[in-house]
MMTF fields as JSON, N, C-alpha, C and O atoms, coordinates in Angstrom:
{
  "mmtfVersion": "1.0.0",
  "mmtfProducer": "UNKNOWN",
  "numBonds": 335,
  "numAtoms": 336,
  "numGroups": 84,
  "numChains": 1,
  "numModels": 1,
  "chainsPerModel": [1],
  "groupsPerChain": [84],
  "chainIdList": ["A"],
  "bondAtomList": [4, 2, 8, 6, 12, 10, 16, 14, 20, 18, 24, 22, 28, 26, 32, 30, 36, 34, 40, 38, 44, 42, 48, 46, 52, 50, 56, 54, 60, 58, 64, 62, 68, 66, 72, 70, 76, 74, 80, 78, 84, 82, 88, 86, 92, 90, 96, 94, 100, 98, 104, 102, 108, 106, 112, 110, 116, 114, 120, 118, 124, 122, 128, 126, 132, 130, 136, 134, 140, 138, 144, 142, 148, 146, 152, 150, 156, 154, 160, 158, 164, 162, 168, 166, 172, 170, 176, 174, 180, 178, 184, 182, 188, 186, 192, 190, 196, 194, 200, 198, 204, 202, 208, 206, 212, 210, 216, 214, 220, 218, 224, 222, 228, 226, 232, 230, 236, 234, 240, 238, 244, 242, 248, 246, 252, 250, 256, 254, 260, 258, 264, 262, 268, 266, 272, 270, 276, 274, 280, 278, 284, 282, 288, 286, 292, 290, 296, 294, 300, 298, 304, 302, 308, 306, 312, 310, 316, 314, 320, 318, 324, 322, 328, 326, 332, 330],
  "bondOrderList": [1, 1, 1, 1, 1, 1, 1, 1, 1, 1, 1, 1, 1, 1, 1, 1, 1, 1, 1, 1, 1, 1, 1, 1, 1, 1, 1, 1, 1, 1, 1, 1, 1, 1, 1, 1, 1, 1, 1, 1, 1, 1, 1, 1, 1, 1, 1, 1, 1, 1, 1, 1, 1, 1, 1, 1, 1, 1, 1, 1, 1, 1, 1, 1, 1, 1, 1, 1, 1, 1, 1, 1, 1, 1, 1, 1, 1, 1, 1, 1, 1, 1, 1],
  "groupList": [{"groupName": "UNK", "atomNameList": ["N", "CA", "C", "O"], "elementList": ["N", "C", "C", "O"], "formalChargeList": [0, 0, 0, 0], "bondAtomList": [1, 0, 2, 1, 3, 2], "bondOrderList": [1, 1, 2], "singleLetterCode": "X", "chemCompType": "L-PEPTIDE LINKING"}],
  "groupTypeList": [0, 0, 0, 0, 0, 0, 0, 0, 0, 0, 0, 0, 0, 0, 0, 0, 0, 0, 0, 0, 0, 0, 0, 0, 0, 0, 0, 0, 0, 0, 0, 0, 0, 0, 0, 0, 0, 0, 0, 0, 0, 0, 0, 0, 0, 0, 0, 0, 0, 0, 0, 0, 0, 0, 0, 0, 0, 0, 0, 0, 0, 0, 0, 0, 0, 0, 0, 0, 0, 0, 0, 0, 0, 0, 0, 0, 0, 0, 0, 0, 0, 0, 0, 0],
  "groupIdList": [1, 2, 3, 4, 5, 6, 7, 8, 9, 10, 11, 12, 13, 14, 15, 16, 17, 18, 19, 20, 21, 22, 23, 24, 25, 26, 27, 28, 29, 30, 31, 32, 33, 34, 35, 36, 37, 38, 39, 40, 41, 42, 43, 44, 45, 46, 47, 48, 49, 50, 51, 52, 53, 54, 55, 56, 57, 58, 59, 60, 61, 62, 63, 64, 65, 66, 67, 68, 69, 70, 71, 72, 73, 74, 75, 76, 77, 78, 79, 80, 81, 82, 83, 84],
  "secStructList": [7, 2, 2, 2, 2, 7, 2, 2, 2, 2, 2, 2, 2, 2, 2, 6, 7, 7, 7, 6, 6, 1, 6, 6, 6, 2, 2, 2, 2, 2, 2, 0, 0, 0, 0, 0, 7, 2, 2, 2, 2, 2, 2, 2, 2, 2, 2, 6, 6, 6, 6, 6, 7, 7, 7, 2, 2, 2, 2, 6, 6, 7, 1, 6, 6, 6, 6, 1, 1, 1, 7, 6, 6, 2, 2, 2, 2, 2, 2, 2, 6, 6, 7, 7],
  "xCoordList": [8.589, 8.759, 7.408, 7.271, 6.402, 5.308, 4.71, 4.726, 4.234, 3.913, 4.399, 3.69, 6.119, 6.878, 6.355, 6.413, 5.808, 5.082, 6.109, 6.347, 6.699, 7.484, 6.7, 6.973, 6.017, 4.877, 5.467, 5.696, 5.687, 6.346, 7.654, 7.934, 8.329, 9.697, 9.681, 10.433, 8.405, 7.959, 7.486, 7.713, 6.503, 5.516, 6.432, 6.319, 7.856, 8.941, 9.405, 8.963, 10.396, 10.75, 10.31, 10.942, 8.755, 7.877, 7.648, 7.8, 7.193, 7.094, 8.39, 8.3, 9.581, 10.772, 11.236, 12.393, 10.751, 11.24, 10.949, 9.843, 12.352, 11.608, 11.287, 12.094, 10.038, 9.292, 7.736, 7.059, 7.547, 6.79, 6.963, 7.91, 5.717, 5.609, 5.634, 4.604, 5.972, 6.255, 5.555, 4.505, 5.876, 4.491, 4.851, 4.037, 5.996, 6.323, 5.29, 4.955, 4.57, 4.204, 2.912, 2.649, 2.452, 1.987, 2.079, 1.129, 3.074, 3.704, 3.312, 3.347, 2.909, 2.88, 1.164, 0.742, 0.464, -1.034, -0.68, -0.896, -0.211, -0.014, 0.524, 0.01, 1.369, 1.959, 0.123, -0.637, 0.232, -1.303, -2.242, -2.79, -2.307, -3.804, -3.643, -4.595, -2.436, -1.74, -1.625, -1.817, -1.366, -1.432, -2.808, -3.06, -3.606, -5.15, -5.36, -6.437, -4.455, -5.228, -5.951, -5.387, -6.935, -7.607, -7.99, -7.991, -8.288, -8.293, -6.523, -6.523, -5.827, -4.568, -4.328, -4.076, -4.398, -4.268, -4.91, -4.563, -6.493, -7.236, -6.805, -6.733, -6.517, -5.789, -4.224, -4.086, -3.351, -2.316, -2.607, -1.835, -3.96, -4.211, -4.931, -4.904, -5.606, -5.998, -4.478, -4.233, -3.804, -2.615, -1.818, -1.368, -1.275, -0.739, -1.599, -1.218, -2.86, -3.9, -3.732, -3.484, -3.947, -3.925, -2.42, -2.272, -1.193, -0.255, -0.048, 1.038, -1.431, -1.456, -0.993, -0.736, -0.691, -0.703, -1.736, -2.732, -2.037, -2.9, -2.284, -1.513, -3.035, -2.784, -3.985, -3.907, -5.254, -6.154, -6.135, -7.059, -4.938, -4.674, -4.023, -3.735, -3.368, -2.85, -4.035, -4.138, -4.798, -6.053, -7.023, -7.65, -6.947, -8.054, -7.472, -8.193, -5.963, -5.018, -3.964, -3.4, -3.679, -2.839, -4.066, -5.143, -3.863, -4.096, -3.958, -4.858, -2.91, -2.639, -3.567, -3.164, -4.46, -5.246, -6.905, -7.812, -7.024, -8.363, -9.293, -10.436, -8.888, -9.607, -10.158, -11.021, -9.518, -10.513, -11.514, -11.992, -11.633, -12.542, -13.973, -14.651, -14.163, -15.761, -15.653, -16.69, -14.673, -14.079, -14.898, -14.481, -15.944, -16.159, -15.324, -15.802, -14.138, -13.431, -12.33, -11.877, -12.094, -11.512, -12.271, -11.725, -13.747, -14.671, -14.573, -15.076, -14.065, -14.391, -13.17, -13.396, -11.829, -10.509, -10.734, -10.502, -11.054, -11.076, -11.986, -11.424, -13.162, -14.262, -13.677, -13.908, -13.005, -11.514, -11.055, -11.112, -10.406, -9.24, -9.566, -8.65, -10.89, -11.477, -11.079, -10.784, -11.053, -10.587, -12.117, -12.025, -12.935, -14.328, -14.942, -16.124],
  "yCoordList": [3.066, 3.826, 4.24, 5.311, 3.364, 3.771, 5.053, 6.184, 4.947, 5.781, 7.211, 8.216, 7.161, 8.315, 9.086, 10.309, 8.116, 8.335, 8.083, 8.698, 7.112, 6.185, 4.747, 3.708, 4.855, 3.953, 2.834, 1.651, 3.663, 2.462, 1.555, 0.417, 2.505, 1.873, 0.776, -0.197, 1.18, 0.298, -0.897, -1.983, -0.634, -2.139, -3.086, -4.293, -2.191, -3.399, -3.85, -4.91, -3.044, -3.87, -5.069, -6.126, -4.793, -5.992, -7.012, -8.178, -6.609, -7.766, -8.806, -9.969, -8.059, -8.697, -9.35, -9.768, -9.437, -10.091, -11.27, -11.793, -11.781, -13.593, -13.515, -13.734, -13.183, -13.496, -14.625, -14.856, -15.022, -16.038, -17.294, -18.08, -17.311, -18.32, -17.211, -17.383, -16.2, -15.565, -14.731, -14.307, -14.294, -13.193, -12.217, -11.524, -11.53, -10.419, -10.121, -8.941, -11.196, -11.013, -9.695, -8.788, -9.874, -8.687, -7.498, -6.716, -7.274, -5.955, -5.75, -4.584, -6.746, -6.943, -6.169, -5.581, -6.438, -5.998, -4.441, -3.67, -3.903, -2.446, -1.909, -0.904, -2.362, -1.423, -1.427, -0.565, -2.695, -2.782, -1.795, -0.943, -1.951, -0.447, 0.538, 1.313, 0.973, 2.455, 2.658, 3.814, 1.851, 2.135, 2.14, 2.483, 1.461, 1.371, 0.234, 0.023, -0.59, -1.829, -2.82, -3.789, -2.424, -3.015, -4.675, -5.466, -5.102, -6.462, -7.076, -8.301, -6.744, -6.422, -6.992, -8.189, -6.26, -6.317, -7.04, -7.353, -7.54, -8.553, -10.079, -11.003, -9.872, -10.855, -11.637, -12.853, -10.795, -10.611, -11.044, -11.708, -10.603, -10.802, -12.127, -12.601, -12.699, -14.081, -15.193, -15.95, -14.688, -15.619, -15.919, -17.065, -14.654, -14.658, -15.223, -15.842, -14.846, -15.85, -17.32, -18.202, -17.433, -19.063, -20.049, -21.27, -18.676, -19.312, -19.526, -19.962, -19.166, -18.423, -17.897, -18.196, -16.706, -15.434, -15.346, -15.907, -14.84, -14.554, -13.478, -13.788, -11.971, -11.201, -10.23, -9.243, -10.454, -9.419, -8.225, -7.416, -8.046, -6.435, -5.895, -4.76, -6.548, -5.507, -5.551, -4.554, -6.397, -6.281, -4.893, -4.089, -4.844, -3.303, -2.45, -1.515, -2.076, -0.935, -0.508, 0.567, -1.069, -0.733, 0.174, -0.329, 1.25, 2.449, 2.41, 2.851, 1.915, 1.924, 0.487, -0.209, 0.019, -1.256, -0.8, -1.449, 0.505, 0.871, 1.393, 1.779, 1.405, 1.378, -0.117, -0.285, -0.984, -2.549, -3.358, -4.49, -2.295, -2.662, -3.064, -4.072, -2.346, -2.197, -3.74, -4.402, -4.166, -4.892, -6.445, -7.113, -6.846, -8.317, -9.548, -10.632, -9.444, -10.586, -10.139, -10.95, -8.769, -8.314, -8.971, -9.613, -8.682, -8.889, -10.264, -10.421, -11.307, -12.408, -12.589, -13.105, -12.271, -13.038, -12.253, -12.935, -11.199, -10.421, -11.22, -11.979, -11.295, -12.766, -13.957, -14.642, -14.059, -15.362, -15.979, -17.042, -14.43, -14.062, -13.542, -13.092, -13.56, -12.6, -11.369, -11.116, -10.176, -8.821, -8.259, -7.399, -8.549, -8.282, -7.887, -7.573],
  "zCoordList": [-28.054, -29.273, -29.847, -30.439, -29.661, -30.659, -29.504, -29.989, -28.146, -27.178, -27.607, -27.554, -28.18, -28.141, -29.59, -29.719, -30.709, -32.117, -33.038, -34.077, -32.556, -33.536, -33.76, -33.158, -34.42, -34.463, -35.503, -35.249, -36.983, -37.743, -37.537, -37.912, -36.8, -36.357, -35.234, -35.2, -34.038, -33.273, -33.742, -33.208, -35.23, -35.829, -36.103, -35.889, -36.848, -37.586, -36.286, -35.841, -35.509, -34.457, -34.03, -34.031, -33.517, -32.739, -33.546, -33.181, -34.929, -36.003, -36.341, -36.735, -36.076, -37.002, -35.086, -35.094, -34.047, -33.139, -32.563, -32.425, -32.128, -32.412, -30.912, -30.008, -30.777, -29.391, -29.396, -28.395, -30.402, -30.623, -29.94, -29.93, -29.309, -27.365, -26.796, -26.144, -26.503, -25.443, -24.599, -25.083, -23.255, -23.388, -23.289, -22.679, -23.668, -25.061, -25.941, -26.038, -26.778, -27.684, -27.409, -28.199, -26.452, -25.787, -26.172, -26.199, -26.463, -27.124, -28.522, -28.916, -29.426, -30.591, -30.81, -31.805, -29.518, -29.291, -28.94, -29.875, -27.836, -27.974, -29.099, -29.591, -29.525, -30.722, -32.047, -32.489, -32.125, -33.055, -32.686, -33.385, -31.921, -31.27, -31.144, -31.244, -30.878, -31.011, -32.354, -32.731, -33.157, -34.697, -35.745, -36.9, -34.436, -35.166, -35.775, -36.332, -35.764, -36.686, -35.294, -34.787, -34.997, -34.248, -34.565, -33.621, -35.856, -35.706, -36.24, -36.368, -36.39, -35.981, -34.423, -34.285, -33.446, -32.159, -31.37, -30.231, -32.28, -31.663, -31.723, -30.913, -33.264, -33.2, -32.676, -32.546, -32.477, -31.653, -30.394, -29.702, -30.003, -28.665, -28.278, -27.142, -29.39, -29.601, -29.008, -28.069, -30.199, -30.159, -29.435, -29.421, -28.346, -27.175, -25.996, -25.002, -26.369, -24.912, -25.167, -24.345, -26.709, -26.636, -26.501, -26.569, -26.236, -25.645, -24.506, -24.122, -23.398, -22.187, -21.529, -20.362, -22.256, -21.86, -20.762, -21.219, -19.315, -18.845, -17.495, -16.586, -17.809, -16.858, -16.867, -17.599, -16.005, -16.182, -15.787, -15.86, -15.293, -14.967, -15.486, -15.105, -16.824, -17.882, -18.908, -19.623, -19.058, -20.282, -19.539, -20.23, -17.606, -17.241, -17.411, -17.76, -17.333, -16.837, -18.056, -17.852, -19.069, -20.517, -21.036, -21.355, -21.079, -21.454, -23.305, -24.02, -23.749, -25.389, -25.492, -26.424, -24.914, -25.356, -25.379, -25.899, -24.661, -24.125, -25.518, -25.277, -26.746, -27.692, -28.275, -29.137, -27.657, -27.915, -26.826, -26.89, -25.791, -24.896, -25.874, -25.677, -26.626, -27.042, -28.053, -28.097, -28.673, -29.308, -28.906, -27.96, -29.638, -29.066, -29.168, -28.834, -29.597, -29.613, -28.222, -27.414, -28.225, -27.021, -25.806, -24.908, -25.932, -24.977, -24.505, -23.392, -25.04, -25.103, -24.283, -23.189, -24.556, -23.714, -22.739, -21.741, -22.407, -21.116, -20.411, -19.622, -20.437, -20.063, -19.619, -18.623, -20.39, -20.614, -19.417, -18.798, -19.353, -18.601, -17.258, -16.571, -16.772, -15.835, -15.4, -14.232, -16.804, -16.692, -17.381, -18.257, -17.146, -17.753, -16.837, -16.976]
}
């Protein structure tokens, strides 16, 4: 939905879904960065790593994430995660 520029309808969705543990929550980071709240999405992305979450080929290849590359806390789980 947010891809399609249903962005707010996407934020509630992801926000109001009980995917917490999950690695769904993933989703909670694209929708964030597509919407711009970059420490938003960093943090999203904190939270899902420290549930370990770990896939370094969606942190090189998600296209709606490629505005937090420059991101040093991004920098850091990608490092993490060996997607650096």
């Amino acid at each position: 939905m947010a891809q399609l520029g249903e962005v707010s309808a996407a934020a509630k969705i992801i926000e109001e879904a009980n995917i917490a543990g999950s690695p769904l929550e993933f989703y909670r980071v694209i929708v964030r960065a597509i919407m711009g709240d970059v420490s938003g999405a960093i943090e999203a992305l904190k939270t899902v790593s420290d549930n370990g979450w770990c896939y370094p080929a969606w942190l090189r290849a998600e296209p709606a994430i490629s505005n937090l590359n420059a991101v040093p806390g991004y920098q850091r789980i990608a490092t993490l995660h060996g997607a650096a």
